[in-house]
C-alpha positions in Angstrom: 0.0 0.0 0.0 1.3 3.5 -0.4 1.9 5.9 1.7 0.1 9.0 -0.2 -3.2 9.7 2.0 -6.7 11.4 0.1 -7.6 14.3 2.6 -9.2 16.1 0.1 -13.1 15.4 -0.2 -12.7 14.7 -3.4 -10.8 11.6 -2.0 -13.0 11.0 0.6 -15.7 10.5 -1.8 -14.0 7.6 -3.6 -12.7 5.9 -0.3 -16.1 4.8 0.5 -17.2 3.2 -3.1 -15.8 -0.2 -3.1 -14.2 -0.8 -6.4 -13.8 -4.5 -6.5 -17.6 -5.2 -5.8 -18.3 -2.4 -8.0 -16.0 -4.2 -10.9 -18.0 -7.3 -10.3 -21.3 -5.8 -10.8 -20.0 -4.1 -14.2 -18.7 -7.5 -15.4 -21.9 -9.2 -14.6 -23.7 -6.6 -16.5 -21.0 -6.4 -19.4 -21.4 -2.6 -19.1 -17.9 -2.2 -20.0 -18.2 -4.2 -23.5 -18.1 -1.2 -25.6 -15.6 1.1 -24.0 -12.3 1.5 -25.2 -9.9 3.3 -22.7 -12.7 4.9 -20.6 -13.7 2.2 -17.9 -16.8 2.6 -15.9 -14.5 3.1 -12.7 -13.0 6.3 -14.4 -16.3 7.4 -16.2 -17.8 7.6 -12.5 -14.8 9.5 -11.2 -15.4 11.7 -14.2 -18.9 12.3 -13.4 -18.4 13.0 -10.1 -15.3 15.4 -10.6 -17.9 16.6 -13.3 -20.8 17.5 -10.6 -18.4 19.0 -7.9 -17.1 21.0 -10.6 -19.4 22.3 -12.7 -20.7 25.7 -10.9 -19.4 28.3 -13.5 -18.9 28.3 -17.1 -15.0 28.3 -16.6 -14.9 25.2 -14.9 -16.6 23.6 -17.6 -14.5 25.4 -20.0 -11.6 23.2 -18.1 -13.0 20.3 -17.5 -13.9 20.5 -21.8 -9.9 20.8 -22.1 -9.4 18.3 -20.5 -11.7 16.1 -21.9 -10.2 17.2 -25.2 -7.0 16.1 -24.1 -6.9 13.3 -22.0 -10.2 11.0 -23.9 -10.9 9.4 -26.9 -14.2 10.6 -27.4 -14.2 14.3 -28.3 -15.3 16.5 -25.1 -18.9 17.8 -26.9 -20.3 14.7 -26.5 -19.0 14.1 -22.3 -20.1 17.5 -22.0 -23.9 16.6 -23.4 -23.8 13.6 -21.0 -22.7 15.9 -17.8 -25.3 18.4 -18.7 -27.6 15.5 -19.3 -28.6 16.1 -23.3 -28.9 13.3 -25.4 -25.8 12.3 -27.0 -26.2 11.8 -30.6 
């Protein structure tokens, strides 16, 4: 285990899911058949960084960013599923 600790409550949110059983479920529901490198355990971290972040339009101008540089999908569409649109 390593010695870096999560004080921040961003952190604190994610020490409480339990991954492993959370992994199981996603298997047993195959609802990570058609992603490529964005796994349901990151696409919740996403969301979540997404809802915590999302009070002003520069926030979402820099979560877009990084969308744009870190996904494979382009950031329009993650940013229609935050702001719950329909993604086409």
């Amino acid at each position: 285990m390593d010695k870096i600790t999560r004080k921040t409550s961003f952190g604190q949110w994610f020490s409480a899911i339990n991954f492993r059983l959370f992994e199981k479920q996603v298997e047993s529901l195959k609802s990570d058949l058609y992603t490529k490198k964005l796994t349901t355990e990151s696409f919740l971290k996403l969301m979540l960084f997404a809802q915590a972040e999302t009070n002003s339009k520069l926030k979402v101008l820099k979560i877009s960013r990084y969308l744009r540089a870190t996904l494979w999908k382009p950031a329009y569409l993650w940013l229609r599923r935050i702001e719950a649109k329909s993604v086409p």
